[in-house]
C-alpha positions, 0 to 999 in steps of 0.5 A, a space after each residue: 187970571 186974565 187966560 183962565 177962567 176957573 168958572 167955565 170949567 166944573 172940578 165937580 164934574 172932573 172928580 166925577 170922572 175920576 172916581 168913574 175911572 177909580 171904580 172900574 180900575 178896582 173892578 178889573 182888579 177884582 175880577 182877576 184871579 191873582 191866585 192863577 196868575 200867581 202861576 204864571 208870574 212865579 219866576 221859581 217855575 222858570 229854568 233860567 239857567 237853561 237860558 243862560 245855557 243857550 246865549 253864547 257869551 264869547 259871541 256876546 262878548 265881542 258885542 258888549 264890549 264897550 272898548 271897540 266903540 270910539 265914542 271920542 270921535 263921535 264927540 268931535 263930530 258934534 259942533 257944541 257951538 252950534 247946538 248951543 244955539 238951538 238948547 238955549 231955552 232962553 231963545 223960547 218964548 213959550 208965553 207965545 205959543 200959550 197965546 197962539 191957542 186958548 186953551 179954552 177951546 179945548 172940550 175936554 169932555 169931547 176926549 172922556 166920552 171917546 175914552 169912556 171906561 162905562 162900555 166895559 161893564 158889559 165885557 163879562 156879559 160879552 165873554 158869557 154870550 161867546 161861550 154860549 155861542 161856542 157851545 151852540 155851533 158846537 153842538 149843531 154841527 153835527 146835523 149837518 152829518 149823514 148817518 148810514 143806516 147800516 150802520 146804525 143798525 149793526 150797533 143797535 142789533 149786534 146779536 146774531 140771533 136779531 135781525 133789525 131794519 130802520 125803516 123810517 128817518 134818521 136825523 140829528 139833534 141836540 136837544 135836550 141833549 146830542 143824540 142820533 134820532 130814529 123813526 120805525 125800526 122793526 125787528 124781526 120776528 120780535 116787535 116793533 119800535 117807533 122812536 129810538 134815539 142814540 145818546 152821544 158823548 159830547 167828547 169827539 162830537 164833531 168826528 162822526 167816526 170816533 163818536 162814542 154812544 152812551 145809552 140806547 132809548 127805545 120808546 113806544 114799542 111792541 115786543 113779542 118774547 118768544 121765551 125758547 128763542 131769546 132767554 139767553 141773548 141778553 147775557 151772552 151776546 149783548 153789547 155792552 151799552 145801557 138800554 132803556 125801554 119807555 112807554 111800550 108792552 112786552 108778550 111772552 110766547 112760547 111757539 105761537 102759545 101766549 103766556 102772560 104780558 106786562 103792559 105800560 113797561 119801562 125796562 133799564 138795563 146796564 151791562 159791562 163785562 162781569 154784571 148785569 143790571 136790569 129793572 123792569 115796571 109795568 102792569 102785570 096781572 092788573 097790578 104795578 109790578 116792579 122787578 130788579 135783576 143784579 147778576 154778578 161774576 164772583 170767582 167764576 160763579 154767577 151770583 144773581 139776584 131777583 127782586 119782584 114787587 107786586 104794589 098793590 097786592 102788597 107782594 114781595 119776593 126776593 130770590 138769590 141763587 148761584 151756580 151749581 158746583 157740580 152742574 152749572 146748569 143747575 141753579 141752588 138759592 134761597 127764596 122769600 116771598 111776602 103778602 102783608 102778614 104771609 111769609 114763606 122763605 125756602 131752599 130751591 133748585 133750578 134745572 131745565 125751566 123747572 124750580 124743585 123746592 126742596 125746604 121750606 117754611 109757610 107762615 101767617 096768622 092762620 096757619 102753620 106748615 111746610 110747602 114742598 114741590 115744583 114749578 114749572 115755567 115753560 112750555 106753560 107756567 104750571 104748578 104741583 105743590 106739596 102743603 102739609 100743615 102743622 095746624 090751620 086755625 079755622 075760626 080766625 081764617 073764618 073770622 077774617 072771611 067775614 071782615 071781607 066786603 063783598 067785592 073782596 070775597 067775589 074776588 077771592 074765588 076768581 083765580 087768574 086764567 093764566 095760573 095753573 097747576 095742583 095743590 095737595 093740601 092737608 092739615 094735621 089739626 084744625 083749631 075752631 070753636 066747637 072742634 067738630 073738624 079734626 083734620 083734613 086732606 085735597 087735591 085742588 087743580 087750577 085751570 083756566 080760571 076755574 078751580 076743581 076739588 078733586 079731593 076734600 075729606 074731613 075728619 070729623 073724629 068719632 062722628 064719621 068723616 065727610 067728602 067733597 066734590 066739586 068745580 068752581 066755574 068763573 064767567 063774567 056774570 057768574 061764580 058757581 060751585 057745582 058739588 057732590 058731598 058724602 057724609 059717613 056716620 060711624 057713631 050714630 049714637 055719638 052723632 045723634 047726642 052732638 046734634 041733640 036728636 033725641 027722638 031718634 035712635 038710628 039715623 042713615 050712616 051714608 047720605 048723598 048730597 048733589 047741588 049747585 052754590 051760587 057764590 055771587 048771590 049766596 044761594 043754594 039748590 040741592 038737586 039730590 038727596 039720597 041715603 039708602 034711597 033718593 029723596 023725592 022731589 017735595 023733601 028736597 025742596 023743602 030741605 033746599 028751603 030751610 038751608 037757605 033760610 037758616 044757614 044763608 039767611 044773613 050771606 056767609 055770616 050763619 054758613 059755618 055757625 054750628 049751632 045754627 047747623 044744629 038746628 038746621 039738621 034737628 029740623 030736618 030729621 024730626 020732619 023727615 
C-alpha cells in the first residue's frame, strides 16, 4: 500500500462525476427524435441491389482472391528468433516504469474540467439564438434595396381611370411584419393618402423581382368620390390584391355638388376573379354605420349582396339582387329594412341610379300598409313614394309621442338636409278613442331639412272634413310650423250635438285659420281668423289666449285630448 494512498483521492467525488456524465448522456438521449432518425436508419428504404449493380465483380474478383498473394514468402522473411527477443515480456520490468512516475502527481481533476459535459446544457439555447439570428438577417436584408417609385406606383394605381404619384419616401421595413412603406401618395382628382404601406410575402423576400404583395394599406386619407366617374372602376379594372382603408373620411360628389360623407371610415376590400368582398364602418349622418357588400359570379349572373347597419338608430337593411334576364342592366332583388319594431321587406327593380319598388309590405305597432315608388341616387339622392294604409292606429302612435322626452320629440321634426323627396300618404281608417277622424290623405315634400305639407285632409265623417297647410322651418335655435287650416262643417246639427252646443242653432260652415306653432316652446299664435268675415284683432287674441291655456297648458300632453278640445270650442262659440 506503500504506492497508493486511497485518502488523497475522494471516490466521492469520482461518483459525482460519473453521475454528471450519466445525466447529460440521457439528456442528449432524450432530445433525439428517434422516430425521424428511424427515417434515416431503416435500411428498407435503401436499394442495395442498385449498389451491387454497379461494383464489377470479375474486377473485384482479381483483388479478392486470396491465391495471388504469396504469404509463405512473407513468412520467410521474418526472422522469429530475432523477434522473439523483443515479445518476450519476461524481459519487462513493468514495476520500473510504475516507479518512474507517481502516479500521484497526476490532477485528475485538471483533465474532467477540460472535458466538462456542464457547457452542453446551454447548446439548445445556442440552436434557439441561431435561428433568431437567421431570421433577423433574413428580414433585414432587404432595407438595404432601392425600390423605383414608378413602379411602385403602376401596382398601386393599375386603373386607367386613376392616375397616382408618391410624393413623399419609400423605405423598407420589417416590423411588425415586411412591408414597403410609402409617404404622401396623391391621387388626382380623387384624394389624398398619407401613410401606405405594401405587406410582403416572406417567400422570395430576398428577390426584389420576384416579391409577392399581399395586401395594400392606406391610412390617414382624403377621398373625394365622384359617384358618375368612378362607380365602375373597382369591379372591372381593380387588381386582384386585398386593400385596406384606415383611419381617413370619403365624400361623395356629383360633379362639384356634394352629396353625403362617412367620416373615421375603415374599408376592406377583397377581390379574385369571381367575387368581390367589401366592408365599410364609419359615421354616417351622426351615427356608426356599418355596411358589407359580397358580389358573386354564379352561371354568369352576378349575384350580390348589400348589408347596412345603422348602430345607433338601431336600423338594419339587407339587400340581395341579380342581373336581370332580359337587360343586365337591370337589377331585380328583394329588400328588408328593420328599426326596432318597423319592418318593411319588398320587390324592387334597378335601372339607370333609380330603385322602382314594385311590392311591398310596411308594418309596426301603429300601422299597417303597402309602400310603392321610386328612389333616386344620382344626380341628388331624392324620393317619391307611394304609402297607402290599410289602417293607422292614432291613440297609440299618440301615446308613444307622449312617452317621448323632449330632446327626442325635438328631434323627431329635425329632418336630415341631405334627404329629400315626396311622400303621398294616406289611411283608409284611422282607429283613436273618440273616432272623430275616419281617414285621411297628404302630399308631404322634404327638402333642405324643412318639411312642407302640400296636402292634409281629414275626414271627419258626417261632421265635414278639414285641410292643412303648411312648412316646418329647422334653424339652429328654432323649429316652427307655419299653417293655413280650413274646417268645413256639413252637419251643423250633427257637429253642434259632438260638441255639446246647445245654444246655438247655426254656426259658420267654413272657418279659416292661419298661424304660427312653435314646436320648441309649444306655443301657438293665430294671426287670422275668418268665417264669412275676418275676426277682428280682440276675438283673435282672445282665442289665441284660451287655446294656449287649455290645449298647451301641460306641453303636447291636452293637444289631442278631445274633450279638452270640446271645452275649448263650447268657450269659444258662447263668448263669440
Amino acid at each position: 500500500m506503500k504506492y497508493f494512498n486511497f485518502k488523497r483521492y475522494k471516490f466521492s467525488t469520482i461518483t459525482k462525476s460519473a453521475d454528471t456524465i450519466r445525466n447529460y448522456f440521457f439528456k442528449i438521449l432524450k432530445s433525439i427524435d428517434f422516430r425521424k432518425a428511424y427515417k434515416y436508419l431503416n435500411y428498407r428504404r435503401y436499394y442495395f441491389l442498385r449498389i451491387y449493380k454497379l461494383i464489377d465483380l470479375r474486377k473485384a474478383y482479381k483483388y479478392l482472391d486470396y491465391r495471388r498473394y504469396y504469404f509463405l514468402r512473407i513468412y520467410k522473411l521474418i526472422d522469429f528468433r530475432r523477434a522473439y527477443k523483443y515479445l518476450d515480456y519476461k524481459r519487462y520490468n513493468f514495476l520500473k516504469i510504475h516507479k518512474l512516475k507517481d502516479i500521484k502527481e497526476y490532477d485528475f481533476y485538471k483533465i474532467q474540467k477540460k472535458f466538462s459535459f456542464k457547457n452542453y446544457k446551454y447548446l439548445h439555447v445556442y440552436f434557439f439564438i441561431f435561428i433568431i439570428l437567421s431570421g433577423f438577417i433574413y428580414l433585414t436584408i432587404p432595407t438595404f434595396y432601392s425600390y423605383n417609385k414608378s413602379s411602385l406606383e403602376k401596382i398601386i394605381c393599375n386603373n386607367e381611370k386613376i392616375k397616382c404619384t408618391i410624393k413623399g419616401k419609400v423605405n423598407y421595413s420589417f416590423y411588425p411584419n415586411p412591408r414597403i412603406k410609402i409617404k404622401n401618395l396623391v391621387f388626382k382628382d380623387l384624394g389624398t393618402i398619407e401613410d401606405v404601406a405594401i405587406k410582403l410575402s416572406i417567400k422570395n423576400l430576398l428577390n426584389k423581382k420576384e416579391q409577392n404583395f399581399r395586401k395594400i394599406e392606406f391610412r390617414n386619407f382624403e377621398i373625394n368620390f365622384d359617384l358618375k366617374k368612378y362607380k365602375n372602376f373597382i369591379v372591372k379594372e381593380l387588381k386582384f390584391i386585398p386593400i385596406t382603408f384606415k383611419k381617413g373620411n370619403i365624400k361623395f360628389f356629383e360633379g362639384k355638388n356634394y352629396i353625403a360623407s362617412i367620416n373615421d371610415a375603415k374599408l376592406n376590400l377583397l377581390l379574385d376573379a369571381a367575387s368581390i368582398e367589401a366592408e365599410l364602418t364609419g359615421k354616417f349622418l351622426d351615427d356608426n354605420m356599418n355596411i358589407f357588400y359580397d358580389s358573386k359570379k354564379i352561371d354568369n349572373k352576378i349575384s350580390t349582396n348589400i348589408t347596412l347597419k345603422l348602430l345607433n338608430s338601431n336600423f338594419f337593411t339587407k339587400v340581395d339582387f341579380t342581373n336581370s334576364t332580359k337587360d343586365k342592366k337591370v337589377l331585380t332583388g328583394n329588400v328588408v329594412v328593420k328599426q326596432d319594431k318597423n319592418k318593411f321587406t319588398g320587390i324592387f327593380n334597378y335601372e339607370n341610379n333609380e330603385i322602382s319598388i314594385v311590392n311591398s309590405n310596411l308594418r309596426n305597432t301603429f300601422l299597417d300598409g303597402k309602400l310603392e315608388g321610386k328612389i333616386k341616387f344620382l344626380p341628388y339622392f331624392v324620393y317619391n313614394l307611394d304609402v297607402n294604409l290599410n289602417s293607422l292606429n292614432f291613440t297609440k302612435l299618440y301615446n308613444y309621442f307622449l312617452t317621448l322626452d323632449k330632446k327626442s320629440r325635438d328631434n323627431l321634426f329635425k329632418i336630415n338636409n341631405k334627404i329629400n323627396g315626396k311622400i303621398n300618404f294616406s289611411s283608409d281608417k284611422i282607429y283613436s278613442k273618440y273616432n272623430v277622424a275616419k281617414s285621411f290623405e297628404s302630399r308631404i315634400q322634404f327638402h333642405n331639412g324643412n318639411i312642407a305639407i302640400e296636402q292634409f285632409l281629414l275626414n271627419l265623417g258626417k261632421l265635414g272634413a278639414a285641410d292643412i297647410l303648411g312648412t316646418i322651418n329647422n334653424d339652429k335655435k328654432f323649429t316652427n310650423f307655419k299653417f293655413e287650416s280650413n274646417v268645413f262643417v256639413d252637419n251643423q246639427k250633427k257637429f253642434l250635438s259632438k260638441f255639446g252646443i246647445y245654444n246655438k242653432k247655426n254656426i259658420s260652415s267654413n272657418l279659416f285659420i292661419a298661424g304660427n306653432f312653435d314646436l320648441e316652446n309649444i306655443k301657438a299664435t293665430f294671426y287670422e281668423i275668418s268665417d264669412d268675415k275676418k275676426f277682428n284683432i280682440e276675438d283673435t287674441n282672445y282665442i289665441e289666449q284660451e287655446f294656449n291655456n287649455l290645449m298647451l297648458s301641460d306641453g303636447y300632453i291636452y293637444l289631442f285630448n278631445f274633450p279638452k278640445f270640446k271645452d275649448f270650442i263650447k268657450l269659444i262659440t258662447n263668448e263669440k
